[in-house]
N, C-alpha and C positions, 0 to 999 in steps of 0.2 A: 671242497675247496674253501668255504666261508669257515669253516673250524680252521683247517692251515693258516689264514690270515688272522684268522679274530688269535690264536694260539701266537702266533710272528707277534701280534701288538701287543700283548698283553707281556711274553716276554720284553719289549725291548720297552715297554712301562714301566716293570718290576724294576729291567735294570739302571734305567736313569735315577730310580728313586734316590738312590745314596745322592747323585750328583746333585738333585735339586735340595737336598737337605744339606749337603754341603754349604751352595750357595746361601741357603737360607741362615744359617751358621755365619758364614762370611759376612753377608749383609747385617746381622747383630755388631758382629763385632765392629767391622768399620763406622755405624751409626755411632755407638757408644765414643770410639777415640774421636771422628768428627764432634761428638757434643762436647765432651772434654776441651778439644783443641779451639772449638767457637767459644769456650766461656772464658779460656785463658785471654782469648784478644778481645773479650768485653772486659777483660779483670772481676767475672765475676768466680768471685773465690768459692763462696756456698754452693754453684751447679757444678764446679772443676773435683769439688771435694766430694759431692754427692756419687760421682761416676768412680772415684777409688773403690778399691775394697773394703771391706771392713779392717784388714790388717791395718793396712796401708795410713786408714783415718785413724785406729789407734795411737801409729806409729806419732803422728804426726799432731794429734788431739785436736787441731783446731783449721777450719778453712784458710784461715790467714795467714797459721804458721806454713802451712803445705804451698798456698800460692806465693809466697813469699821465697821456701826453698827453689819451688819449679822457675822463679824469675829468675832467683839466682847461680841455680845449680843446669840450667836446661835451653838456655836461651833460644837454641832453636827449635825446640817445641814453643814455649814459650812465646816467641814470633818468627815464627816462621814465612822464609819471601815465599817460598810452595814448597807443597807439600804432594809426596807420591807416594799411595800405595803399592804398595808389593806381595810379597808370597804370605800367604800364612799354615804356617808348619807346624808339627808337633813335636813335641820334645822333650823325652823323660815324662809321656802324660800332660805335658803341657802345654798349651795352645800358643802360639807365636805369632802375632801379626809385624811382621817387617814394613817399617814407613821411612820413605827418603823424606829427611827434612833438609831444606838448603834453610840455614842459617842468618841471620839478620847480615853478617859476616860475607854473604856469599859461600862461606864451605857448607860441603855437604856433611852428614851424619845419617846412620840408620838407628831408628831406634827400633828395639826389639819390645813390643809389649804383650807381656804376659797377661793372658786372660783369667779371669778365675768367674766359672758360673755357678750361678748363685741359686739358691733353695728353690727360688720363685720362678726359675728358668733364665731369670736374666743375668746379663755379663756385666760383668766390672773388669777394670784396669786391677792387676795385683801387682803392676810394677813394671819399671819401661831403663832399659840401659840401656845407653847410644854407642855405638862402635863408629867409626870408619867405614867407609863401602869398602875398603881394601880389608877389612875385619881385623885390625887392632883397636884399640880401646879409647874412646872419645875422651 
């Protein structure tokens, strides 16, 4: 009887594992866009810039140049009234954390942000497009 049981737990131990490594996956990544999203409403450009990719910081060469697009181009990341997280999927290999942003504006938007993990283990932003919740194009 004690092998049946100790054999039942250890099965249904094995098989959580994916699910709490998932979680643990999730919780990276939503810390990362949370640190991002607190530096944009301090305006500090150097931690906003620090969570991009490496792409992303090439693209962009400078903290300033980057917080400067994201003001201009993002407003509601940018300042966001709330902020909801949502699903995060995969796609074509690529990680997807979906965030409802309601907008300084009042409208909402979803932004899709692509993950990119990094040498070290840890996550960066490799890029964020906003759509509509009805999914056409912000």
């Amino acid at each position: 009887m004690r092998v049946r049981v100790f054999a039942a737990l250890l099965v249904f131990l094995l098989s959580s594992l994916p699910v709490v490594a998932e979680d643990a996956r999730r919780a990276g990544i939503l810390s990362v866009i949370g640190a991002q999203l607190d530096a944009f409403q301090r305006d500090d450009a150097a931690a906003a810039f620090a969570i991009a990719s490496p792409d992303i910081q090439a693209m962009f060469g400078s903290p300033e140049n980057f917080l400067c697009m994201v003001a201009a181009s993002y407003a509601p990341v940018y300042r966001p009234r709330a902020v909801t997280y949502l699903d995060l999927v995969e796609r074509d290999q690529q990680l997807v954390q979906r965030v409802l942003f309601t907008g300084p504006d009042g409208g909402q938007v979803v932004g899709l942000y692509m993950m990119a993990r990094q040498s070290d283990g840890s996550w960066r932003i490799a890029g964020c497009v906003l759509v509509r919740p009805n999914g056409g194009s912000a």
